[in-house]
PAGU-114608 format. One line per field, with one value per residue: x, y, z of N, C-alpha, C in turn. Coordinates in steps of 0.1 Angstrom, whole numbers. Each point is the difference from the previous one (the first is absolute). Layout:
n.X = X	...
n.Y = Y	...
n.Z = Z	...
ca.X = X	...
ca.Y = Y	...
ca.Z = Z	...
c.X = X	...
c.Y = Y	...
c.Z = Z	...
//
This chain:
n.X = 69	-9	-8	-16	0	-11	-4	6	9	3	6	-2	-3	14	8	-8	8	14	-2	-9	8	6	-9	-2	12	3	-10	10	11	-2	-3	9	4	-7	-6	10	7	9	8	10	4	-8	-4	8	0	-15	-4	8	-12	-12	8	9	-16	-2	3	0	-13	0	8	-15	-11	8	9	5	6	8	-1	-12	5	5	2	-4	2	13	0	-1	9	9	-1	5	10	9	-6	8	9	-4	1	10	6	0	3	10	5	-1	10	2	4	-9	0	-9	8	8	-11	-8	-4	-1	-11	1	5	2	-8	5	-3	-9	-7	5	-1	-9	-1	1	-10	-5	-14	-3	-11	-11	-5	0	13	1	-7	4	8	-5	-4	8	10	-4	-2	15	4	-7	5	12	-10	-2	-16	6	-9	8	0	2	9	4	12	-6	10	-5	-5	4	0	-11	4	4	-6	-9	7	-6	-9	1	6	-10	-6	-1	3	-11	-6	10	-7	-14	11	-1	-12	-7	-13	0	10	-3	-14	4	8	-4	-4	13	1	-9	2	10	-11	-10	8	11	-3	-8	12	-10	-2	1	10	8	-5	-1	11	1	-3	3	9	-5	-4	-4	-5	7	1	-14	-1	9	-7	-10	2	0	-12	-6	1	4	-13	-5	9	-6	-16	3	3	-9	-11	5	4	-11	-10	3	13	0	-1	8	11	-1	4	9	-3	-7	10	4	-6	7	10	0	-3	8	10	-4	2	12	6	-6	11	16	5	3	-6	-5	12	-5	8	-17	2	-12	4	-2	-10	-7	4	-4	-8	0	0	-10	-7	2	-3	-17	-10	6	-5	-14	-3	5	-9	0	3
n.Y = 148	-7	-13	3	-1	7	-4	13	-4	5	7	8	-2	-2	7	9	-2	10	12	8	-4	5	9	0	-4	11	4	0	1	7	5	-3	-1	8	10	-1	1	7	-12	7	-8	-8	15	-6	-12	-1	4	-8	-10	6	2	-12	-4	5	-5	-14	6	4	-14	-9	6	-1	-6	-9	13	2	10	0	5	-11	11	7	-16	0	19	-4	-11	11	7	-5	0	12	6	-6	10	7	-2	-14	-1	10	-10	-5	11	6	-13	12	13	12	-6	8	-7	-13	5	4	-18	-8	8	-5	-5	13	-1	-15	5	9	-6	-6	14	0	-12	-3	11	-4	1	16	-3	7	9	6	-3	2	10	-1	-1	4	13	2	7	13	1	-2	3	10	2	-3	7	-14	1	-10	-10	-6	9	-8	6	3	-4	1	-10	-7	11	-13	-10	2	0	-18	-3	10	-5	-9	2	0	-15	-10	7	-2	-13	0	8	-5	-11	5	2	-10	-8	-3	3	2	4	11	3	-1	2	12	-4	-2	16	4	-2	1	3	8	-1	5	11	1	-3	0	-16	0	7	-4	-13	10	9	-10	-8	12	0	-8	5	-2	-3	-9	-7	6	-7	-9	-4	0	-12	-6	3	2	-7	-5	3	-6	-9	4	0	-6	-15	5	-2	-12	-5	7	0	13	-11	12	2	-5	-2	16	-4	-5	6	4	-5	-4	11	0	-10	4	9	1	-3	14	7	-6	0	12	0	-4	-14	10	4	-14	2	8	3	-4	-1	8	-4	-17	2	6	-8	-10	9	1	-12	-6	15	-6	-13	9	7	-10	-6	3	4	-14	0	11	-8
n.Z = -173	4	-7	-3	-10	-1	14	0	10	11	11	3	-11	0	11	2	-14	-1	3	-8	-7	12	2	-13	4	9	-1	-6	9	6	-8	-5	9	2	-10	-6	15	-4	3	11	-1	-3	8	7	-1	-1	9	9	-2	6	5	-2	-4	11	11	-7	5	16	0	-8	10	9	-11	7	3	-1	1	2	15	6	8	-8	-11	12	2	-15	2	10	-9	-14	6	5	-8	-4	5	-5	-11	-1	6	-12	-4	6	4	-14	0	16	-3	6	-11	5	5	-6	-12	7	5	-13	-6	12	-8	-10	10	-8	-8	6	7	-15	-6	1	-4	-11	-4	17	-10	1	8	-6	7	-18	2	10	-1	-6	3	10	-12	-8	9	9	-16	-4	18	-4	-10	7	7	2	0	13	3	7	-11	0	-8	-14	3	-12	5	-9	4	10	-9	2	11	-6	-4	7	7	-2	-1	9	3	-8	4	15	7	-3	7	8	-2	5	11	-3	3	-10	0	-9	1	7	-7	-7	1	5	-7	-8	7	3	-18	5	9	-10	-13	1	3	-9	-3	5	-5	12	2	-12	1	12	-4	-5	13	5	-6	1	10	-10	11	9	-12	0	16	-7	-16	7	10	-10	-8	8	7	-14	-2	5	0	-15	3	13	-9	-6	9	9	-8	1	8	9	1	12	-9	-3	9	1	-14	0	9	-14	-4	8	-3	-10	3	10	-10	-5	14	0	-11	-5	11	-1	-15	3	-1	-7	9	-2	0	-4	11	-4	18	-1	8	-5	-8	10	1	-10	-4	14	0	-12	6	10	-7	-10	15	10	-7	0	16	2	-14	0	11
ca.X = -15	-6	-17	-3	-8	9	-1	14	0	7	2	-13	-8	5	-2	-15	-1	6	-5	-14	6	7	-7	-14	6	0	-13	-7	4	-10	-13	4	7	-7	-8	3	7	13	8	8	13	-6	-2	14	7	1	11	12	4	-4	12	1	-1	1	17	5	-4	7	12	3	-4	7	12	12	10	14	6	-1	5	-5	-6	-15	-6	-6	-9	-14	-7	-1	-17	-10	1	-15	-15	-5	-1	-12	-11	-7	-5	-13	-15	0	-8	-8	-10	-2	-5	-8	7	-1	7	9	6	6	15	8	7	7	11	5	6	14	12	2	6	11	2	8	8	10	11	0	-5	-12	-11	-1	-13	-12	5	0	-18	1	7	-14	-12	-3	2	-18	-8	-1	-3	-12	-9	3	-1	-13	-6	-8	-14	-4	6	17	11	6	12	4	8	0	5	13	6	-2	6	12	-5	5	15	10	-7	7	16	0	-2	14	10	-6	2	13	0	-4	6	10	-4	-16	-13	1	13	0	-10	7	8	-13	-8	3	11	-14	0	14	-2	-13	1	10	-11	-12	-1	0	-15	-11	-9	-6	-12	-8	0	-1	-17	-3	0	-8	-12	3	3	13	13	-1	2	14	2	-4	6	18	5	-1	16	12	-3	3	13	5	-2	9	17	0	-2	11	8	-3	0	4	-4	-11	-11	-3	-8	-7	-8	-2	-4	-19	-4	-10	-12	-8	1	-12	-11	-3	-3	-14	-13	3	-7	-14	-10	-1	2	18	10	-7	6	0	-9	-3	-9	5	14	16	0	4	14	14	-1	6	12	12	3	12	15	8	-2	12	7	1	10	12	5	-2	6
ca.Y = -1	-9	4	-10	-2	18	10	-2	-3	8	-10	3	-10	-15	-3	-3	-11	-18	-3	-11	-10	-9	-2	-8	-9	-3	-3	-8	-8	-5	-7	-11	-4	0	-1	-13	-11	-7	2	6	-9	2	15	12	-4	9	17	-1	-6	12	9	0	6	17	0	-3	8	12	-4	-1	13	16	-10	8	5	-7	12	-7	-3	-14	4	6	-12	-6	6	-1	-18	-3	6	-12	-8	6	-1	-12	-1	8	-6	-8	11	4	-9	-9	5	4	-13	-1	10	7	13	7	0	2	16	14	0	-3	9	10	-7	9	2	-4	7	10	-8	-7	14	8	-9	-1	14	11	1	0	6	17	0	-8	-15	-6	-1	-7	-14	-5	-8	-15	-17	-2	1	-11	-6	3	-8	-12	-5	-2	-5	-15	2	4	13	1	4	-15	0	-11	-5	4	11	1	-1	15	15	-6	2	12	3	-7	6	16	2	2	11	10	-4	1	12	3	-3	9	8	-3	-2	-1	-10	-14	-12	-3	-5	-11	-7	-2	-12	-9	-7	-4	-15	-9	-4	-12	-16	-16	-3	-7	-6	-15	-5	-2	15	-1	-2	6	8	-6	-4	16	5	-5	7	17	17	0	1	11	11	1	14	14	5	2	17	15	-1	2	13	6	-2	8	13	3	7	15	14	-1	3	17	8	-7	-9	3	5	-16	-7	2	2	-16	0	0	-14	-4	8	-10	-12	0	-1	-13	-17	-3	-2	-14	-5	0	-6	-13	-13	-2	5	-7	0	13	7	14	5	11	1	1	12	12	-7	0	9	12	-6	6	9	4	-5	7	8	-1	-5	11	12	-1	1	14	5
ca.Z = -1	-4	-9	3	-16	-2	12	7	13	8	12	9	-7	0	17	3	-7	3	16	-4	-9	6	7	-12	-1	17	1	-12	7	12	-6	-4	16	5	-8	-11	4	-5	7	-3	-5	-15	-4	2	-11	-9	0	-10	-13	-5	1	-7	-12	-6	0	-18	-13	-7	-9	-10	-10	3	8	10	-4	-3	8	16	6	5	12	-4	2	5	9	-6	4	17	5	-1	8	10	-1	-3	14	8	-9	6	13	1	-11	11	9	-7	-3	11	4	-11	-12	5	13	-8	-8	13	7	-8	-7	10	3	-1	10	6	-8	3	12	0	-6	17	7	-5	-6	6	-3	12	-1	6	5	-7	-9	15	-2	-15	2	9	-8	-8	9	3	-6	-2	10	5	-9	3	10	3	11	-2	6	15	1	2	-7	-8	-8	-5	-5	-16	-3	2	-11	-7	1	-2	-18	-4	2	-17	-13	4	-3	-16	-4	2	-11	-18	-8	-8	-12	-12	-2	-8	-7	-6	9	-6	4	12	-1	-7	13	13	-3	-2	13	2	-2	1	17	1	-9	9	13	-6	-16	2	-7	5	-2	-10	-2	2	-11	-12	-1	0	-14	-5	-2	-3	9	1	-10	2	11	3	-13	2	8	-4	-12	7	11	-6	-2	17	0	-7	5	13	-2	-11	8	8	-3	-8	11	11	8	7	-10	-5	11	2	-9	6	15	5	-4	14	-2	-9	4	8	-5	-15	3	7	-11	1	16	-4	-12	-4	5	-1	7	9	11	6	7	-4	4	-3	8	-6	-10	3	7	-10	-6	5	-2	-14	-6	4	-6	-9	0	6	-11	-4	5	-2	-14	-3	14
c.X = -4	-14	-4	-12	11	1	15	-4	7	4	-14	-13	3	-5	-14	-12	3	-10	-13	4	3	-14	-10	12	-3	-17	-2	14	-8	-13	7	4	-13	-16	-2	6	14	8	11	10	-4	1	16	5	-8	5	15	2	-4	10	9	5	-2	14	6	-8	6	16	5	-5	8	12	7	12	12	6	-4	10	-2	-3	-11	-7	-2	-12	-13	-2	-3	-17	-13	3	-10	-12	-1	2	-14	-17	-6	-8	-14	-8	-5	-13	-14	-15	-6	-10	-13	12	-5	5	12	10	4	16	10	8	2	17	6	5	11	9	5	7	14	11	5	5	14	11	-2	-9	-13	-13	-4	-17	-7	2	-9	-14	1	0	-12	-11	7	5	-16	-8	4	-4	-15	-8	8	-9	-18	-4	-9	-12	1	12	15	9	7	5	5	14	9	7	14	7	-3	10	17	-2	4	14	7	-5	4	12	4	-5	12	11	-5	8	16	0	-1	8	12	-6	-12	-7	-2	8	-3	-10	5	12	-12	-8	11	6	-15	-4	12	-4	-13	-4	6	-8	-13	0	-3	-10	-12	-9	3	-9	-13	-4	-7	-16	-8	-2	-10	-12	-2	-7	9	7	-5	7	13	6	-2	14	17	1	-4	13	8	0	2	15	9	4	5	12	3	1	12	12	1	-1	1	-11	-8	-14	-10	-10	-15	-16	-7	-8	-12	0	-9	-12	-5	-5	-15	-14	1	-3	-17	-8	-1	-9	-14	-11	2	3	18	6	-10	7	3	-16	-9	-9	5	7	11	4	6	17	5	-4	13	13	11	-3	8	15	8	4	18	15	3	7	13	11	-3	5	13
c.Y = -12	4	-11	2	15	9	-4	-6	7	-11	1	-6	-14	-4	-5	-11	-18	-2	-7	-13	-11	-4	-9	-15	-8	-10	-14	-15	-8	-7	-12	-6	-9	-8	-9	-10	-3	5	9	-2	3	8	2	-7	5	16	-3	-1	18	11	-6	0	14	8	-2	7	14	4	2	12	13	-8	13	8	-7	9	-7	-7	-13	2	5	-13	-3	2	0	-12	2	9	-12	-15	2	-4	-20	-9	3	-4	-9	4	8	-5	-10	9	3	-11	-7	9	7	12	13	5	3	10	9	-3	0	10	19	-1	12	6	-4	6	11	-5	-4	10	1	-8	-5	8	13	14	7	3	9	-4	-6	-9	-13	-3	-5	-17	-3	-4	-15	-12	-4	-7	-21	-9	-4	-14	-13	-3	-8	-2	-11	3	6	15	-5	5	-12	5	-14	-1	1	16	7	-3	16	7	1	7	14	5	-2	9	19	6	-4	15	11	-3	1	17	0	-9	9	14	-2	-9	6	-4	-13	-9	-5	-12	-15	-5	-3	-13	-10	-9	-6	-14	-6	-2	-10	-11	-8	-1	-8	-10	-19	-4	2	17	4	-6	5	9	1	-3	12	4	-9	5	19	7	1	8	18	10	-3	12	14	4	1	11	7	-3	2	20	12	1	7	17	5	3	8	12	1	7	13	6	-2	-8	2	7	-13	-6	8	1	-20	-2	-1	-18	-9	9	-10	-13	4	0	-9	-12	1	2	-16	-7	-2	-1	-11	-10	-3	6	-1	6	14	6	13	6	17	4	-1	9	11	0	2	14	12	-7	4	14	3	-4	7	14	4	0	17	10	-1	-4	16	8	5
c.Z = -7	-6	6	-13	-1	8	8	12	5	14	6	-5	2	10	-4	-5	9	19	-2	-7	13	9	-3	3	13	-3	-13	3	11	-8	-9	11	8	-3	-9	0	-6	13	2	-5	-18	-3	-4	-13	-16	-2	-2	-17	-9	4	-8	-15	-4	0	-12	-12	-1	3	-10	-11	2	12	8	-7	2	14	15	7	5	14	-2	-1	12	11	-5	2	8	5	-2	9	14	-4	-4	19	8	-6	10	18	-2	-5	14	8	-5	-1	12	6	-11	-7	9	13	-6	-3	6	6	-7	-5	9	-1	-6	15	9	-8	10	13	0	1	19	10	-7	-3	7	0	11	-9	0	6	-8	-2	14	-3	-14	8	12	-3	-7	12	5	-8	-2	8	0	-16	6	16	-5	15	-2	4	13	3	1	-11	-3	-12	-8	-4	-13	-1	4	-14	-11	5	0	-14	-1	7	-14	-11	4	-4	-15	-3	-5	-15	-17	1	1	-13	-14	-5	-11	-18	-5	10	-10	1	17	5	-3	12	12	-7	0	18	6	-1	4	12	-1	-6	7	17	-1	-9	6	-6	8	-2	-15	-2	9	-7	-13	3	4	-16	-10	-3	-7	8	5	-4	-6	6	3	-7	7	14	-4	-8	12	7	-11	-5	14	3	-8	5	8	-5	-6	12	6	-12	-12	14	15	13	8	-5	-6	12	5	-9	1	9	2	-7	16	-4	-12	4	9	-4	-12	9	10	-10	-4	5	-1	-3	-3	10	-1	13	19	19	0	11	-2	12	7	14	-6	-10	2	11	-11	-6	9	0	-9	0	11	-2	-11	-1	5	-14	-13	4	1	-7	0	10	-4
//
């Protein structure tokens, strides 16, 4: 059990937490991306340097046991390797596409687990699980289809790298919870950052996008909305690994699942009120697209976490 002042946390709280946490991130990425203009390259190398350093604080505040196996090290690099695999991919896309298209696809990706489950290890479906799995492939399809002017269907490109992304980020999954099975969420948390950074510093680490970086942080809103976007992701990240590794994995996922429900309306109140998020479509077609969209990405996601 974790606190957060003096209110226990449980998993079911975490999950839900870290799902809005990841989501306040999804939207406040894009709005630096986009909005604010820092390039992606710039972005990834600050997040390295910001993994990190959270990786060495909590080293140094709750070091590693002596008892840990060196195969346990290496499956906790190897999840943050994934995701420092996959990171880039979704920001690429992210700095392409509307965050609201996005999220639904993105984060369908619980569904390659299940996928992988019956292909790899033989694994069937039952009736709910099938209708589980239709809504969210439908639901992603469907926020991935536009219409040009002259009615035609369009598939942007770009989301082929998304759906590379969530192969890799599926399979860090998988792999975190045998991690946690052996360790703390804090240690884990800690390896998942550090293998994270061992892919995107030496990937980014050049002058020319340090000094993009650097001319971004200059200005304190910037340097604001980096702050706000690195403590919720480093808090969001906490949380997951907590849920994941207190309660079960399919529970988790399903309590995760209304995250695309958030992302949608936070990036249209955005949208609306403000000027940060200039490239999202607000006409009430598309609206109502992406709306049946993601409730059917999570609605999918849902049944077949409880299926």
């Amino acid at each position: 059990m974790i606190t957060i002042g003096a209110i226990p946390i449980d998993w079911i709280i975490a999950a839900l937490l870290s799902s809005l946490g990841f989501s306040i991130v999804s939207i406040t990425d894009k709005v630096i991306l986009s909005g604010m203009g820092l390039r992606v390259r710039g972005f990834l190398l600050f997040i390295g340097f910001q993994g990190l350093t959270m990786a060495l604080v909590i080293a140094v505040l709750n070091p590693f046991p002596d008892s840990i196996d060196v195969a346990v090290y290496a499956k906790g690099l190897a999840v943050g390797l994934l995701w420092g695999v996959g990171a880039p991919l979704v920001l690429w896309t992210l700095s392409r596409e509307e965050v609201s298209r996005v999220a639904p696809i993105f984060q369908s990706y619980p569904l390659l687990v299940v996928l992988f489950a019956v292909v790899l290890l033989g694994e069937s479906l039952s009736g709910l699980e099938s209708l589980a799995a239709a809504l969210a492939i439908g639901g992603a399809l469907l926020a991935a289809v536009k219409l040009s002017a002259g009615g035609r269907i369009h598939l942007s490109s770009s989301l082929g790298y998304l759906a590379i992304a969530m192969i890799v980020i599926s399979l860090a999954q998988i792999l975190l919870k045998t991690v946690t099975d052996d360790i703390s969420f804090w240690h884990a948390t800690a390896l998942r950052t550090a293998g994270s950074s061992s892919v995107l510093i030496p990937m980014n680490l050049r002058p020319v996008i340090a000094r993009d970086l650097g001319r971004f942080m200059r200005a304190p809103k910037s340097v604001l909305a980096l702050a706000i976007d690195a403590g919720v992701a480093a808090a969001a990240m906490l949380l997951i690994t907590f849920a994941i590794s207190t309660g079960p994995v399919s529970l988790v996922n399903a309590v995760t699942s209304a995250g695309p429900l958030f992302v949608f309306f936070g990036s249209t109140v955005v949208a609306w009120k403000t000027k940060l998020l200039l490239g999202e479509t607000l006409t009430r077609e598309v609206i109502v697209q992406k709306l049946i969209a993601t409730s059917m990405v999570v609605s999918g996601l849902t049944l077949l976490a409880i299926a």
